[in-house]
C-alpha positions as CSV (number, residue, x, y, z in Angstrom):
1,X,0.4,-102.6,-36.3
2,X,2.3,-99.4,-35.2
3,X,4.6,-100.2,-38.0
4,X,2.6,-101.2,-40.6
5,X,0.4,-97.2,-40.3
6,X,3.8,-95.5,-40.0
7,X,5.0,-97.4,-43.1
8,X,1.7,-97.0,-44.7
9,X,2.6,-93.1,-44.7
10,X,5.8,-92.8,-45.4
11,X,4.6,-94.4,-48.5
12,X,2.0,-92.3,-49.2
13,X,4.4,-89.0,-48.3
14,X,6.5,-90.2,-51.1
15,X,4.5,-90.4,-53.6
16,X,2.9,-87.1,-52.9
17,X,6.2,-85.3,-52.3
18,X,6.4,-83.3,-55.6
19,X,2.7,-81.5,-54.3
20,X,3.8,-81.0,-51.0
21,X,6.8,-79.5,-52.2
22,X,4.9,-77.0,-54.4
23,X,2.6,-76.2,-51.9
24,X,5.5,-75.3,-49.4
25,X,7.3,-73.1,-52.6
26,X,3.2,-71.3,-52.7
27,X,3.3,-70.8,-48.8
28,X,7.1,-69.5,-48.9
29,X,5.8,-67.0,-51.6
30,X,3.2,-66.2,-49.5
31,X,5.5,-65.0,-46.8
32,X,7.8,-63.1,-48.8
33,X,10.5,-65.5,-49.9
34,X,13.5,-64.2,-51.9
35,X,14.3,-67.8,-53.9
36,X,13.8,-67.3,-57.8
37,X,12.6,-70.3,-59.4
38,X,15.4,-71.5,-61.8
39,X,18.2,-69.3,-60.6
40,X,20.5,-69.0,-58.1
41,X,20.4,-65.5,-57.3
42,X,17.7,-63.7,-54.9
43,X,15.2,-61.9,-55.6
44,X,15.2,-58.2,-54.0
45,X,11.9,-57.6,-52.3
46,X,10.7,-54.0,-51.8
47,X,6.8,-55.1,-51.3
48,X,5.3,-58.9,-51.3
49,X,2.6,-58.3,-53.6
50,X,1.6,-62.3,-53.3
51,X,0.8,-61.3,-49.4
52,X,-1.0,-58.4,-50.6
53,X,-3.3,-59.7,-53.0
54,X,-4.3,-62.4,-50.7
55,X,-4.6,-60.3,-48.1
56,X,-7.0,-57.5,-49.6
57,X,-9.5,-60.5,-50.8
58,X,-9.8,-61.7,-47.1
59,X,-13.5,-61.3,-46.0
60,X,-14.8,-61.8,-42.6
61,X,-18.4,-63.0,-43.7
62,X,-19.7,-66.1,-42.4
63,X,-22.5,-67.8,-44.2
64,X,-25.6,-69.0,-42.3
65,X,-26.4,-72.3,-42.6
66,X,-29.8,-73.4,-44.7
67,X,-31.6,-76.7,-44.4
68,X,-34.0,-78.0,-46.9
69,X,-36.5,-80.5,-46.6
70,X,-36.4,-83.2,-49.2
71,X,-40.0,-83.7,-48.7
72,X,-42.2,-80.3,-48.1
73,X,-44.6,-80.4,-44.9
74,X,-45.4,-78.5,-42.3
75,X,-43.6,-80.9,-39.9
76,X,-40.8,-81.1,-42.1
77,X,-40.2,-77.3,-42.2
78,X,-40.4,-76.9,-38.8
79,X,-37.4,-79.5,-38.2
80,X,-35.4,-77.8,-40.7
81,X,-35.9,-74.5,-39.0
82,X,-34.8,-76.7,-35.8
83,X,-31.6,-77.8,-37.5
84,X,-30.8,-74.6,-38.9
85,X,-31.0,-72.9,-35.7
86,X,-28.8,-75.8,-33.9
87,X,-26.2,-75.3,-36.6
88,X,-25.8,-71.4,-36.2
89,X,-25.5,-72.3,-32.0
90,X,-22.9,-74.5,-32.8
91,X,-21.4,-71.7,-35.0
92,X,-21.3,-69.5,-31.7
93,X,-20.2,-71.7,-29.6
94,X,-17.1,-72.9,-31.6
95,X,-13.8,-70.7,-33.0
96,X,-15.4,-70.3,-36.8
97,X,-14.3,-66.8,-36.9
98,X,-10.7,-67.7,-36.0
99,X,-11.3,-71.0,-38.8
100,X,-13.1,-69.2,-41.0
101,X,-9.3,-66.9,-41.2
102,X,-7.5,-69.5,-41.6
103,X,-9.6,-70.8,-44.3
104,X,-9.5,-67.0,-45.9
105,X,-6.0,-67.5,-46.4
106,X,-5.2,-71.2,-47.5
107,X,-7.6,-71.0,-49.9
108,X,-6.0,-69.0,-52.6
109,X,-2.5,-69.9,-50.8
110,X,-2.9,-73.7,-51.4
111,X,-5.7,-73.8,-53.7
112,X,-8.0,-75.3,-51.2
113,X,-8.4,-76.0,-47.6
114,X,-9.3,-79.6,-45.2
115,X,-12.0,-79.5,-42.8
116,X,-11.7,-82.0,-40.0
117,X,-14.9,-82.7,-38.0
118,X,-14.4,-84.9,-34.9
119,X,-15.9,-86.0,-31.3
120,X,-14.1,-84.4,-28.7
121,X,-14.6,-87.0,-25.5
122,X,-12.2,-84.4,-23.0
123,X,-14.7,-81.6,-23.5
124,X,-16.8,-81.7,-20.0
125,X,-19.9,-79.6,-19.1
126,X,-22.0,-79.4,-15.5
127,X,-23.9,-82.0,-18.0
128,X,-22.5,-83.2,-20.5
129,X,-19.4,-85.8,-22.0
130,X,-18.1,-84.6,-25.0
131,X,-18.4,-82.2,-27.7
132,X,-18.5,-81.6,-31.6
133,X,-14.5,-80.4,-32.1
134,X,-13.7,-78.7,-35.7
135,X,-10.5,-77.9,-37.1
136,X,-9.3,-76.3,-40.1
137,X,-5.8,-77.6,-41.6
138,X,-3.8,-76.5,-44.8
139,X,-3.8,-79.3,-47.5
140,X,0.2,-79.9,-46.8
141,X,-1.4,-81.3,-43.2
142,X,-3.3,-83.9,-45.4
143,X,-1.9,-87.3,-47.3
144,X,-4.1,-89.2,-49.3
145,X,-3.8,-92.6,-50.8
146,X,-1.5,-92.0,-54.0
147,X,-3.4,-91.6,-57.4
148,X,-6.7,-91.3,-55.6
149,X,-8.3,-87.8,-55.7
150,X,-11.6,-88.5,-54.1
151,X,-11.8,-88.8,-50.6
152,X,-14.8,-91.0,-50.6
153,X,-12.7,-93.3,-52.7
154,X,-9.5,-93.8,-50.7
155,X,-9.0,-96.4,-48.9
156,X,-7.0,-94.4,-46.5
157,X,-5.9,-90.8,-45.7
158,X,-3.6,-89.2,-43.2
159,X,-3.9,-86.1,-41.6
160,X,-1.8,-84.7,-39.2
161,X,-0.8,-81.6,-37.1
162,X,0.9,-79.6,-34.3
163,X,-0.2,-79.9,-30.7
164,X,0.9,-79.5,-27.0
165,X,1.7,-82.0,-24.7
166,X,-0.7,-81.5,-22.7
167,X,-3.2,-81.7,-24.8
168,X,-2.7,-84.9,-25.3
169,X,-2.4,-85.6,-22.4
170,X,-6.1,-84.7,-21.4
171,X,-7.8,-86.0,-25.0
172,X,-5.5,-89.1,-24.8
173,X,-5.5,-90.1,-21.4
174,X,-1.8,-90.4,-22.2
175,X,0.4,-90.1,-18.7
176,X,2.7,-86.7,-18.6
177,X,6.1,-89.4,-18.6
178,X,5.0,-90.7,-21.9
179,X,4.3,-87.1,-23.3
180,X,7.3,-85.8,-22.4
181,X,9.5,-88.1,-24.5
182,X,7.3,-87.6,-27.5
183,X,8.8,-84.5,-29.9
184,X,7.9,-82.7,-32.6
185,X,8.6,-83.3,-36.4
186,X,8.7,-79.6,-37.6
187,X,11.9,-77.6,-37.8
188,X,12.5,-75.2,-34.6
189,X,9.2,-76.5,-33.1
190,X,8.4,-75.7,-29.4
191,X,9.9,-78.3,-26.8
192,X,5.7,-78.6,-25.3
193,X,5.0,-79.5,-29.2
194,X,4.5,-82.7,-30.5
195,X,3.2,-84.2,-33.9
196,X,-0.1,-86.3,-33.8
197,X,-1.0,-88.6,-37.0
198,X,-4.3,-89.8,-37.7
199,X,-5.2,-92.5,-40.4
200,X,-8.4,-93.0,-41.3
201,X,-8.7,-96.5,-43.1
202,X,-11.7,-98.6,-44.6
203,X,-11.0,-102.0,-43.7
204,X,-12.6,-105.4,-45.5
205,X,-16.2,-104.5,-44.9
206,X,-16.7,-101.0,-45.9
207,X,-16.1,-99.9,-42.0
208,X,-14.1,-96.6,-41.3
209,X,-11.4,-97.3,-38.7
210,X,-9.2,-94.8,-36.9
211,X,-5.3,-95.0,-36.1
212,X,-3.8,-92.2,-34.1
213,X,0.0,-92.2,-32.5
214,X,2.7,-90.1,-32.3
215,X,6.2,-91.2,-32.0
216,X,6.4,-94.6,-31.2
217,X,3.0,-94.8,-29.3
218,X,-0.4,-95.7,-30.3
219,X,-3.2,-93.4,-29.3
220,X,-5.8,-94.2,-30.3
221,X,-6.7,-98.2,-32.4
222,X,-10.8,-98.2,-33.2
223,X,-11.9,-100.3,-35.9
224,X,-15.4,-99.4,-36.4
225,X,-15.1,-95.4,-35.5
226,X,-18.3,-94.2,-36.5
227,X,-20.3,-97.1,-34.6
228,X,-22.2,-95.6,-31.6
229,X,-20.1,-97.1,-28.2
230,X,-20.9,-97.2,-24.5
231,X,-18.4,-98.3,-22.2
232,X,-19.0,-101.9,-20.8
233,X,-17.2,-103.1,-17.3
234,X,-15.2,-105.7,-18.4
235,X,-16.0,-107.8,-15.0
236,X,-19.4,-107.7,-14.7
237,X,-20.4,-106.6,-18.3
């Protein structure tokens, strides 16, 4: 099964390797890169005026969220204005001004920018299990299934990214032995790095399914992700 998901994207990295390519060549731009398209000889750069432009339309605003009733009532209202204010707690509580920089900048670097959305089950409170966990990624950190464009669509998408070690550790329950022989896939990476890939599948009856691993060990194998769980003893039930 390990096989068939890594497979599964290697495929799909194939086919999407002329994008990602041009999305690197925008990024590289972005930094100040001295490689001329179509010639051999660099370019001389007094001032990056691709980091400038970007930079000067960076804006630190942060909408509030709105929440509209699809049927008008009293009670209605009132839950909206619940929902609304739960949403701009949320807001506080998590990184969005740190995101919401990120997002600043891949927007006009890559032409757009993935929003991943997840249940965090390491995030412990005094009273609670688990939080709401949000993460902005550049496009290049996103694979899609080939000559589909829609995510709703696709029978499967990858998405990957950069972690530590121990972070896996403690969202994975993987033991530190195991971590340590997992590496990283980018260039010059940190030695506590390591490369986590998440597929996201529809199987044959419309469910969502979830694949994590990195390396050559599975993380995480749920067929039915968005299904509501409880943990069951396996003796007693």
């Amino acid at each position: 099964r390990l096989e068939f998901f890594q497979n599964l994207f290697e495929d799909a990295k194939s086919a999407s390797e002329v994008d990602l390519d041009k999305l690197e060549r925008h990024y590289q731009q972005y930094k100040g890169s001295t490689e001329i398209d179509g010639s051999d000889e660099k370019a001389t750069v007094v001032r990056n005026i691709t980091y400038e432009l970007i930079e000067s339309q960076v804006s630190s605003y942060i909408p509030n969220p709105s929440v509209t009733p699809k049927t008008a009532s009293e009670r209605n209202t009132r839950l909206a204005k619940s929902i609304e204010t739960l949403c701009k707690n949320k807001r506080d509580d998590l990184p969005f001004e740190m995101l919401n920089d990120l997002d600043e900048r891949y927007n006009p670097i890559y032409g757009g920018s993935v929003w991943l959305v997840e249940f965090d089950s390491s995030i412990v409170t005094h009273n609670t299990v688990g939080d709401i966990k949000v993460t902005c990624l550049a496009p290049k950190q996103f694979i899609g299934e080939p000559n589909i464009y829609t995510i709703d669509d696709m029978d499967y998408c990858f998405t990957f990214y950069e972690t530590t070690k121990d972070t896996v550790v403690r969202k994975y329950n993987v033991s530190y032995e195991d971590a340590d022989e997992a590496v990283s896939d980018v260039n010059g990476a940190d030695e506590n790095s390591v490369t986590v890939y998440i597929c996201y599948y529809r199987d044959e009856d419309g469910k969502i399914g979830q694949f994590v691993w990195y390396g050559d060990k599975v993380l995480v194998d749920i067929t039915d992700f968005f299904a509501r769980k409880v943990k069951v003893c396996q003796t007693c039930g």
